[in-house]
KOLVEX-72255 format. One line per 10 residues: for each residue z, y, x of N, C-alpha, C. Coordinates in pm, whole numbers, plus 50000, padded with zeros to 5 digits. Last residue first. Layout:
N
Z/Y/X/Z/Y/X/Z/Y/X; ...
//
This chain:
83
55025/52175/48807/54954/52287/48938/55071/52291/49041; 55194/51867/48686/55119/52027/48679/55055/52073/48821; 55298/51638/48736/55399/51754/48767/55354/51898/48750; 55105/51445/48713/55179/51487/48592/55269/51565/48600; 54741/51591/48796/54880/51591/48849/54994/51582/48738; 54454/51491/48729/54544/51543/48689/54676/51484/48727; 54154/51445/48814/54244/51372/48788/54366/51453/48794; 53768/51352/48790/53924/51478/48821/54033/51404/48753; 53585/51145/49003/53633/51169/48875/53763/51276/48869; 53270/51101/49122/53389/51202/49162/53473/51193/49001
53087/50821/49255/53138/50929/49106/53267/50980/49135; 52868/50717/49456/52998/50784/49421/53082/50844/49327; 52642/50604/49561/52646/50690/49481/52814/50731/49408; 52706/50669/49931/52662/50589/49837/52686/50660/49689; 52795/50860/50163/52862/50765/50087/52864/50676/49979; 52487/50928/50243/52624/50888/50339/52740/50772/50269; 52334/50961/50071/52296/50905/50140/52382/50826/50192; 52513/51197/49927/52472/51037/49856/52455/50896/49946; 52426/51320/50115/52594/51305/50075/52619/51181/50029; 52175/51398/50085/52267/51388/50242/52381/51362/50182
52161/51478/49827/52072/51394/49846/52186/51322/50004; 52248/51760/49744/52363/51643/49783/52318/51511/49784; 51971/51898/49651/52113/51897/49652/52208/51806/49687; 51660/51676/49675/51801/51722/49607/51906/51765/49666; 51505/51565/49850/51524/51728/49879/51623/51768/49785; 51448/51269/49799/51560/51314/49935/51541/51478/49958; 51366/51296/49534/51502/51295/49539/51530/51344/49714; 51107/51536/49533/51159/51432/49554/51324/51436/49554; 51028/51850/49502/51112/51731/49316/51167/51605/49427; 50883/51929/49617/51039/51998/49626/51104/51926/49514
50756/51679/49901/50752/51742/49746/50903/51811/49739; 50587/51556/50144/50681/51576/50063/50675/51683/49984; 50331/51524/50267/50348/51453/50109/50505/51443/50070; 50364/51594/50528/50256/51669/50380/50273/51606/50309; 50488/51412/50690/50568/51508/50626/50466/51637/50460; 50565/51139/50758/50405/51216/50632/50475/51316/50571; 50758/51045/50844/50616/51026/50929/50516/51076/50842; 50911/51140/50664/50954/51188/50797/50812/51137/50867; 50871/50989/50430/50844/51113/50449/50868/51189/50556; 50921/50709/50521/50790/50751/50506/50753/50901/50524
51216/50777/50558/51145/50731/50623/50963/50753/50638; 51288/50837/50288/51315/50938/50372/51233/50911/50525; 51193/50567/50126/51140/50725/50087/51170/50798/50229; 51391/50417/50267/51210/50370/50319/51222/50539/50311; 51632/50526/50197/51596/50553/50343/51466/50497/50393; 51612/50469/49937/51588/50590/49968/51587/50671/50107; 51613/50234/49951/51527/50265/49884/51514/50400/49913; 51923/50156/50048/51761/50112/50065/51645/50141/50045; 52052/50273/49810/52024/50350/49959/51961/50307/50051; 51994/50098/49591/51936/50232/49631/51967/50294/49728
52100/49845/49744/51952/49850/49711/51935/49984/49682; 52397/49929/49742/52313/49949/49874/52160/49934/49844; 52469/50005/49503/52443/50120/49576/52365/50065/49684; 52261/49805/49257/52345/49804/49360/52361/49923/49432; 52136/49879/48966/52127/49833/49058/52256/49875/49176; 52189/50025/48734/52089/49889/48703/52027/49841/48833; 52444/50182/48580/52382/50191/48692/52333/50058/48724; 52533/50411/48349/52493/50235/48332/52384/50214/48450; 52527/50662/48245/52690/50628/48343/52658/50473/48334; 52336/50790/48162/52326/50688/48069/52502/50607/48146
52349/50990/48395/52330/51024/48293/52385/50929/48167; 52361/50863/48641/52416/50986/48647/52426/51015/48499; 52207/50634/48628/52353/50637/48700/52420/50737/48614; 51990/50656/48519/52047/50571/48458/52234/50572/48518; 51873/50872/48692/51915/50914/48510/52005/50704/48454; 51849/50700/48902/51963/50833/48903/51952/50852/48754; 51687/50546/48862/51820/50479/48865/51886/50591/48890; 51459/50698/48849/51485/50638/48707/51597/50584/48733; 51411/50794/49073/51441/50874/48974/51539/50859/48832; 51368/50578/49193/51502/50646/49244/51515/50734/49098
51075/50510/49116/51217/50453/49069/51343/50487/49131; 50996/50772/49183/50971/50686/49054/51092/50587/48984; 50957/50756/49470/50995/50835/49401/51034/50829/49224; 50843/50491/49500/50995/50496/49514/51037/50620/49473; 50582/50606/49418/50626/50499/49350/50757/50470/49387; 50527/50784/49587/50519/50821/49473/50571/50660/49377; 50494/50630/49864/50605/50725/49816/50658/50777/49626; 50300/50438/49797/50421/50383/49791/50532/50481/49775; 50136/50653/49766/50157/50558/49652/50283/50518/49664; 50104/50742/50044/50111/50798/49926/50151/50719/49772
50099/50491/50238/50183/50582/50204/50218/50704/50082; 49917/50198/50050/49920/50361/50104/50066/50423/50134; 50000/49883/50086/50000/50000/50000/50000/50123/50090
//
């Protein structure tokens, strides 16, 4: 497969397991298969740098964070002694 395709096609499905993570909170794969997936993407796009895009996931906001600690859910949590 092309580099182009194949990018546009992990672009595709990162997309679709972040609205399933982040959104639907019903995550339809493993953190490490998507941080697999998103170090080919970061990979390819580091040797084809003209076919990155300002939508891909590895240009998101806290894309480098994700990367690092996998997908993570920050939950707040309340002190029972107050502030």
């Amino acid at each position: 497969m092309n580099p182009e395709k194949r990018i546009a096609e992990l672009r595709g499905i990162l997309q679709d397991h972040n609205y399933q993570y982040y959104v639907m909170d019903d995550p339809t794969i493993a953190d490490g298969e998507y941080d697999s997936l998103l170090r080919e993407l970061q990979s390819l796009e580091k040797e084809n740098p003209n076919l990155v895009t300002s939508d891909s996931p590895t240009q998101r906001v806290g894309s480098r964070i994700r990367h690092l600690y996998g997908r993570t859910k920050i939950r707040w949590t309340w002190c029972r002694t107050g502030l």
